[in-house]
C-alpha positions as CSV (number, residue, x, y, z in Angstrom):
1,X,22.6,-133.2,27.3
2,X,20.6,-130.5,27.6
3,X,17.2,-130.6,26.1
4,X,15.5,-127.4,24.6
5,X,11.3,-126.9,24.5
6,X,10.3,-124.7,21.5
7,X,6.9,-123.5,20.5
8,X,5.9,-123.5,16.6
9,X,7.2,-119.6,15.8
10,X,10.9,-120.7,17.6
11,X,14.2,-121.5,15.7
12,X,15.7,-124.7,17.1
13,X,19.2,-124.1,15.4
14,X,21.7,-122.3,16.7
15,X,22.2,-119.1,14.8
16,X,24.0,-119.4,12.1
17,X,23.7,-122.8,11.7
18,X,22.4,-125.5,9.8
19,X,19.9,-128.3,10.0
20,X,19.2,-131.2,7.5
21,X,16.1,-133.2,7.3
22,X,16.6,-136.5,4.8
23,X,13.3,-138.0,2.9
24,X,12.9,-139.9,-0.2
25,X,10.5,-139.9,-3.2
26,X,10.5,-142.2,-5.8
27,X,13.9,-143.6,-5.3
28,X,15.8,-139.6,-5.1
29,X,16.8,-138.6,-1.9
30,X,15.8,-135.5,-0.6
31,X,17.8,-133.0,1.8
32,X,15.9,-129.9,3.3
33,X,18.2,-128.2,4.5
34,X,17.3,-125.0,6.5
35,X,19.9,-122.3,7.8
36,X,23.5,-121.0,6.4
37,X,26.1,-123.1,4.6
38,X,29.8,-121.9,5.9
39,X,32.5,-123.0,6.7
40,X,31.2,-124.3,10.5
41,X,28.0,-126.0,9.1
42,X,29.3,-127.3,5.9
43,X,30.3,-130.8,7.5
44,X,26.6,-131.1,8.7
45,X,26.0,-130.8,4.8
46,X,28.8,-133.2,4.2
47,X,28.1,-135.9,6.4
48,X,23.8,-136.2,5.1
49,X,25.3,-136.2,1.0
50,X,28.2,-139.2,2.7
51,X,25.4,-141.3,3.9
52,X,23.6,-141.8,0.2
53,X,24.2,-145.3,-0.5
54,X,22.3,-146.5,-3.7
55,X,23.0,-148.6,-6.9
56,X,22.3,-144.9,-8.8
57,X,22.0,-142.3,-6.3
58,X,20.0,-139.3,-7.1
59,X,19.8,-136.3,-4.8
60,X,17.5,-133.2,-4.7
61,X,19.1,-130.5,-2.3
62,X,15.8,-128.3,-1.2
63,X,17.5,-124.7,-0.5
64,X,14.4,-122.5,0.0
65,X,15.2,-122.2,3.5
66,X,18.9,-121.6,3.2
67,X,19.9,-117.9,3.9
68,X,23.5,-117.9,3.1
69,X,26.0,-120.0,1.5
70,X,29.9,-119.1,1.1
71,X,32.5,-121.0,-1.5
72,X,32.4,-124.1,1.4
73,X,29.4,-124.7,0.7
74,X,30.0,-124.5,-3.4
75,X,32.6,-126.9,-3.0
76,X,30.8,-129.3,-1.3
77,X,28.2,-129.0,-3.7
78,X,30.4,-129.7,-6.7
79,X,32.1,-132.4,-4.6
80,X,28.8,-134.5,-4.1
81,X,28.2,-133.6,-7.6
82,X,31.2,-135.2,-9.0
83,X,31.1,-138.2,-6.3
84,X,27.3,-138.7,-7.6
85,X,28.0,-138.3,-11.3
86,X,31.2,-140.6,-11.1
87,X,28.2,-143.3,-8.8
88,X,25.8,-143.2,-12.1
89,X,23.7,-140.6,-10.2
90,X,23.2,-137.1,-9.8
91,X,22.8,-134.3,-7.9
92,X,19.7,-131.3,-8.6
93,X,19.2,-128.0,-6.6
94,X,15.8,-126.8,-5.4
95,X,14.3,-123.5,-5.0
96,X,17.4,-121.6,-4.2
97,X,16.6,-117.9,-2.7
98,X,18.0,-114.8,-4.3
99,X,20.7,-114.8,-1.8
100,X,22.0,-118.4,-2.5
101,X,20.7,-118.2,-6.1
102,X,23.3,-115.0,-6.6
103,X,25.9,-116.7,-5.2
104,X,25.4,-119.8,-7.5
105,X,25.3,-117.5,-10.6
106,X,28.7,-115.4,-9.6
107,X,30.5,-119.1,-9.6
108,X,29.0,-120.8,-12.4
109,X,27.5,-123.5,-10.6
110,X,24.4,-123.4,-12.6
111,X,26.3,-124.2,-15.7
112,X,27.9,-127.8,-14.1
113,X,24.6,-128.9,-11.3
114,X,20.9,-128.8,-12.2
115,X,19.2,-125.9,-10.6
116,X,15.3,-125.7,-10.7
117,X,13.3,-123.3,-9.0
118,X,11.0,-125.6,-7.4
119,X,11.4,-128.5,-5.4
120,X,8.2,-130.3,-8.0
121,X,10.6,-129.2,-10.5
122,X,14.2,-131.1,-9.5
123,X,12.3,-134.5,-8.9
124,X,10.7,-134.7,-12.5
């Protein structure tokens, strides 16, 4: 394995890809994720919402630092919803941009997942 020195301005990701950093607060798991959601990166996506394991799992995706997201990355989104809904849980988005936050208003997911504009916002 190769191993990669960056400085503070660099981009460790590949481009076009996506990277996930997992932290709780207060009992809700939060995902930052930071990059684009496609079809390639989508099971990096997948695989952080599969490892939630709580007696009522709650789950704040932080999008502010996603840049793209195509209908993979909706239907994994209304995927973990349903899987968290059908747990006793749920699932909130967090400061989507206006790319993402266009793309979530053409499909309606708005109208079936909680979407706040800040992260503050989706843990109250």
């Amino acid at each position: 394995m190769t191993e990669i020195e960056t400085t503070g301005t660099e981009d460790p990701r590949p481009p076009g890809g996506l990277s996930v950093v997992a932290t709780a607060t207060d009992g809700v798991r939060v995902l930052s994720l930071s990059g684009e959601i496609d079809h390639h990166s989508g099971v990096i996506l997948q695989q952080a919402l599969n490892e939630v394991d709580a007696p009522l799992p709650r789950v704040v995706l932080d999008l502010r630092r996603v840049t793209f997201m195509d209908s993979s990355g909706i239907n994994i989104l209304l995927g973990a919803h349903h899987t968290l809904t059908e747990a006793g849980g749920w699932l909130r988005l967090a400061a989507p941009g206006s790319a993402v936050k266009r793309t979530l208003g053409i499909v309606g997911v708005e109208t079936v997942i909680d979407c706040h504009d800040t992260l503050r916002q989706a843990l109250a």
